[in-house]
Each structure stands twice: as structure tokens, then as C-alpha cells.
C-alpha positions in Angstrom: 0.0 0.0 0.0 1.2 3.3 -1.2 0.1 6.3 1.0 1.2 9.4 -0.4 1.1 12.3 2.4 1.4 16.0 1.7 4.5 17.4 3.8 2.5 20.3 5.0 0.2 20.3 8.2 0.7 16.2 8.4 -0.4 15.0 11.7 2.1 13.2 14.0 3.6 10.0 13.4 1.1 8.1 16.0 -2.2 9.6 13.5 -0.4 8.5 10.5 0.8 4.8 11.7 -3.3 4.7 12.5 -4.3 6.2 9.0 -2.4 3.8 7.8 -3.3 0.7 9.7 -7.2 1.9 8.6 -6.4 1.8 5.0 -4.9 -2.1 5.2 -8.4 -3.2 7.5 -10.7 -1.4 4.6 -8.6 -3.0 1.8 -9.0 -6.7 3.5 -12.4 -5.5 4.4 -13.5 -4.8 1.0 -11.3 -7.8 -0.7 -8.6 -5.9 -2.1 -4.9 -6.2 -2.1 -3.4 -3.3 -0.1 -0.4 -3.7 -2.1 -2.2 -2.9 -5.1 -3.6 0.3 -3.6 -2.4 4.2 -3.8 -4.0 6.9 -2.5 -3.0 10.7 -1.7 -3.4 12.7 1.7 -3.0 16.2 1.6 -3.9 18.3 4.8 -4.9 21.8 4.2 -5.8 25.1 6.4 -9.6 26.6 6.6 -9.2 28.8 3.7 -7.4 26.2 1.4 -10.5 23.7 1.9 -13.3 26.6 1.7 -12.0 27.4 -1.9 -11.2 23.7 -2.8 -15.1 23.2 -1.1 -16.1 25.9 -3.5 -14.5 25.0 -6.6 -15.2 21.5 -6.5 -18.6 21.7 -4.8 -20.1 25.2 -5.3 -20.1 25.2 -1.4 -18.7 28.7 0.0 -17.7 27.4 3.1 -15.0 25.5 5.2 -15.6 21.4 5.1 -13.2 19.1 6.8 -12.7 16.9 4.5 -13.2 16.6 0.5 -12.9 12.9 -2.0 -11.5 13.2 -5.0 -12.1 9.7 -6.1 -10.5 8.0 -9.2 -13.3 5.5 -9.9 -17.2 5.3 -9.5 -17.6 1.8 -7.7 -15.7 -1.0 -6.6 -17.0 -2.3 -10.0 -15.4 0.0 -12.1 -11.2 -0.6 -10.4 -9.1 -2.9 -12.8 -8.7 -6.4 -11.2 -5.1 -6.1 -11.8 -2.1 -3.7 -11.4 -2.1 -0.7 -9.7 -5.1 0.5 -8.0 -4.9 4.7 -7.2 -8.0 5.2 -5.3 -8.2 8.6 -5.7 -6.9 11.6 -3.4 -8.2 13.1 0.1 -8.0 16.5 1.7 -8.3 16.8 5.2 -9.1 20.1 6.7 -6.4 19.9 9.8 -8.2 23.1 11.7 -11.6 21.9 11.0 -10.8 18.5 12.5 -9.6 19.8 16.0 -12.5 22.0 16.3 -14.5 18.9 15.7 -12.9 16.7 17.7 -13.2 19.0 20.4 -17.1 19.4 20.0 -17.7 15.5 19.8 -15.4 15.5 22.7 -12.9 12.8 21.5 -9.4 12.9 20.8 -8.0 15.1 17.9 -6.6 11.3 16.7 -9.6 9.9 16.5 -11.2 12.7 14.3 -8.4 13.1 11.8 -8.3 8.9 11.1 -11.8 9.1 11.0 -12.0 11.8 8.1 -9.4 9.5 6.3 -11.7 6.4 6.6 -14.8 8.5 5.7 -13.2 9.5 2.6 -11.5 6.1 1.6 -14.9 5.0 2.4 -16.5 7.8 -0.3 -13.1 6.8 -2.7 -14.3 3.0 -3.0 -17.5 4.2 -4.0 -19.8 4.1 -0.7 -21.9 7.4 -0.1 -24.5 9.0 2.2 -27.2 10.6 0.0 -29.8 8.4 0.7 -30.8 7.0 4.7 -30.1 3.9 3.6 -26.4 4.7 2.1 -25.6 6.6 5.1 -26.4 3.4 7.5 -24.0 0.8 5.1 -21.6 3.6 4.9 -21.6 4.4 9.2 -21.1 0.5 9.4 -18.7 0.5 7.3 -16.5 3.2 8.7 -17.2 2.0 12.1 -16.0 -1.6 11.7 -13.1 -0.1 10.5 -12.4 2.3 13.4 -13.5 -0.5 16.1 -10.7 -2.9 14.3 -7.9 0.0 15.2 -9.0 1.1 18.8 -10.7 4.1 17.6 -14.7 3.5 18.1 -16.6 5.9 18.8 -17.5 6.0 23.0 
């Protein structure tokens, strides 16, 4: 598994070892061979993500983190060779603020944003009720199997 991090605002070592420990549970989770997989992480401030929000969304306002996926569905990913899932932006400031008003640990926050958005990068979304349930369980399965459920 290739996990391409942006040098600038990058969490600590400990968040990163979890981020990446989440990425190998969703691959096995999801039947896919983490060596195959690529992704990108880039961490941005509050006004690098409002006009990223904006461009990309025709949202005016600060998000904490945005999916840039590669393909569609698990469907659509070649069954062999390199597998680049797509890229994720994590809004650093945003994450603190809300780790502070769900009153759990800034750790916990950031590596859930990453498995939120692998989660939206393999295809799973939360437009519909229904979506947002298999979604939740699937990011949740994933954060139980690293320590990090929600209390």
C-alpha cells in the first residue's frame, strides 16, 4: 500500500501509523490487495479547503474533509495492477475544532476523516438514509478494528 502524504500540516507520526493501519483493514475488508492500492493525503488550512469546497462543490464554506475519487464503484477498479483510489483533503483546523465538539481525541477525528473518505473513494456514499447506514457501518467496523470507536 502506497500512501502518499502532503509534507504540510501532516499529523504526527502516531495519526499517520493509524491512517495507515485503517487503509490495510478497509482493503482486507473490501477484498482488495493493499499492495495494489495508492492513494494521496494532503492536509490543508480553513481557507485552502473553503476554496477547494467551492470550486469543487459550489459550497462557500470551510468542510473538513473533500474525496477526489478516481473510480465510481468498486465495480469499475481494474482487477489487476495498480489501483490509485483517488486523493483526500483533510481540513487539519476543521478536524480539531470537531474533535473537540464530539469531545474525543483530535486522533480519533483526523483517522476518521481518512476512513470517511476512503470510504467515499471506494465508492460508498451518504445521500440516501439507507447509504448513510452501510456507509456508518462500514466506517465504524473499521475504526473498532484500530481502537478508535466511537465511546
Amino acid at each position: 500500500m502506497e500512501i502518499v502524504f502532503g509534507a504540510e500540516r501532516r499529523p504526527g507520526d502516531s495519526v499517520v501509523d493509524k491512517m495507515i493501519e485503517a487503509a490495510k483493514v478497509c482493503c482486507k475488508n473490501q477484498g482488495i490487495e493493499e499492495d495494489r492500492v495508492e492513494v494521496s493525503v494532503t492536509f490543508v488550512s480553513m481557507e485552502e479547503m473553503k476554496i477547494l469546497n467551492n470550486t469543487y462543490r459550489g459550497i462557500d464554506q470551510v468542510t473538513d474533509v473533500l474525496s477526489f475519487p478516481q473510480y465510481g464503484e468498486l465495480g469499475e477498479m481494474p482487477a489487476f495492477g495498480n489501483l490509485c483510489l483517488g486523493d483526500v483533503v483533510i481540513c487539519t483546523d476543521q478536524a480539531l475544532l470537531q474533535a473537540h465538539e464530539f469531545g474525543h481525541s483530535p486522533e480519533r477525528e483526523i483517522v476518521y476523516l481518512f476512513v470517511h473518505s476512503l470510504a467515499h473513494l471506494l465508492g460508498y456514499d451518504h445521500i440516501t438514509r439507507g447509504d448513510q447506514e452501510i456507509m456508518r457501518a462500514v466506517e465504524e467496523e473499521i475504526m473498532e478494528s484500530i481502537d478508535l470507536a466511537r465511546i
